[in-house]
C-alpha positions in Angstrom: -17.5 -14.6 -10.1 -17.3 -12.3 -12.9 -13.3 -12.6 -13.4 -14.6 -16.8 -13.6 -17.2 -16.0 -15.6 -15.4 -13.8 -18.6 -11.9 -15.6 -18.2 -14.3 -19.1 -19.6 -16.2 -16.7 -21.9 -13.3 -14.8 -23.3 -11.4 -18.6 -24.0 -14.4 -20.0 -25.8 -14.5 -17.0 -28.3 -10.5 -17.4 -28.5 -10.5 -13.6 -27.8 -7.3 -14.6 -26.4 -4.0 -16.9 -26.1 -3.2 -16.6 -22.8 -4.5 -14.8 -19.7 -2.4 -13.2 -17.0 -4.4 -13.7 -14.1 -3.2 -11.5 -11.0 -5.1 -13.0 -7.7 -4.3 -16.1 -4.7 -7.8 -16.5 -5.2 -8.7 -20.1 -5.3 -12.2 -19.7 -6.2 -10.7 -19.2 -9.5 -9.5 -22.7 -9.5 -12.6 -24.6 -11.3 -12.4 -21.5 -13.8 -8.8 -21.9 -15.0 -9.3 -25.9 -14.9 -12.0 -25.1 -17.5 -9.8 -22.9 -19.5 -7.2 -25.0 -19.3 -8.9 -28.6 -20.3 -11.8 -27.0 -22.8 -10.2 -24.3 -24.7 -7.7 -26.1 -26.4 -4.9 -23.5 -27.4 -5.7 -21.2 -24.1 -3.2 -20.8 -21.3 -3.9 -19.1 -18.2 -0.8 -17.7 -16.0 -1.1 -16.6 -12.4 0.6 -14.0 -11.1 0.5 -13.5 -6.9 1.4 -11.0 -4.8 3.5 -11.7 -1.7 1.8 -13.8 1.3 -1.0 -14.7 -1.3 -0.1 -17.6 -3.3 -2.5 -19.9 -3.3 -1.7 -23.7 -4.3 -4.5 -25.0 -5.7 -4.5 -22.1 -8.0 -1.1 -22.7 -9.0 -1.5 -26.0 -10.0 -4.3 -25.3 -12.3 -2.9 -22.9 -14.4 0.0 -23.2 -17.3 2.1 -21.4 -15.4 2.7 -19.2 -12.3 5.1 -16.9 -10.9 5.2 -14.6 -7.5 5.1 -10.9 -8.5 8.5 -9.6 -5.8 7.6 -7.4 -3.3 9.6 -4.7 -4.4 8.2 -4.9 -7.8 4.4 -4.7 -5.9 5.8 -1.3 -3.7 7.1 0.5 -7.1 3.6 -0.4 -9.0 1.4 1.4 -6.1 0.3 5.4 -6.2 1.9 7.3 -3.5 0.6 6.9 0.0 -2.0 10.4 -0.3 -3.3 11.4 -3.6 -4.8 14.4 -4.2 -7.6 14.9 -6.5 -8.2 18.2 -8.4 -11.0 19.2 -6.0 -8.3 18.9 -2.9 -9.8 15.9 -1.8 -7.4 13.4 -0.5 -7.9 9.6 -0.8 -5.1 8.0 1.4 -3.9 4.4 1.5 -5.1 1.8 4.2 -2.6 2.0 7.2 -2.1 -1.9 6.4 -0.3 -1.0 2.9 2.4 1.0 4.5 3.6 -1.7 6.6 3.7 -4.3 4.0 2.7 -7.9 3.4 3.3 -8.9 7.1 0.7 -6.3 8.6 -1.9 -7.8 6.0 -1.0 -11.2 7.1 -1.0 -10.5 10.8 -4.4 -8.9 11.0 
């Protein structure tokens, strides 16, 4: 609700020209429609990661474009991270398998 809500609010006060929008999300649907038809001058452009494209999404934005998986893997922090305490935060086992784990669970 809040990406909606400051995507609409951000295009009314033309605080920007176009918005890269990374989700599949298609609750964000009506919110780029409104961008889109009231906002004159405002383009919205989705980017999706593999396995979550969503369609209606898609077709309400200016553009849209699938972000490659191998692009997604280089982009992520290593599997374990460390912070300066020692504490370790680790990935969900689901990441290191890819898009098809996600998909299948």
């Amino acid at each position: 609700m809040n990406i909606a809500l400051h995507l609409v609010r951000d295009a009314r006060g033309e605080y920007y020209d176009m918005a890269l929008l990374i989700s599949g999300d298609s609750d964000l649907a009506p919110a780029v429609r409104e961008v889109e038809d009231a906002c004159p001058g405002r383009r919205v452009t989705v980017a999706w990661a593999p396995m979550r494209k969503s369609e209606e999404l898609c077709a309400s934005a200016s553009s849209s474009f699938a972000i490659g998986e191998r692009h997604l893997k280089q982009s992520q922090l290593p599997s374990i991270v460390t912070d300066p305490d020692g504490y370790a935060l680790c990935q969900p086992v689901e990441w290191w398998r890819g898009p098809q784990a996600i998909q299948s669970t």
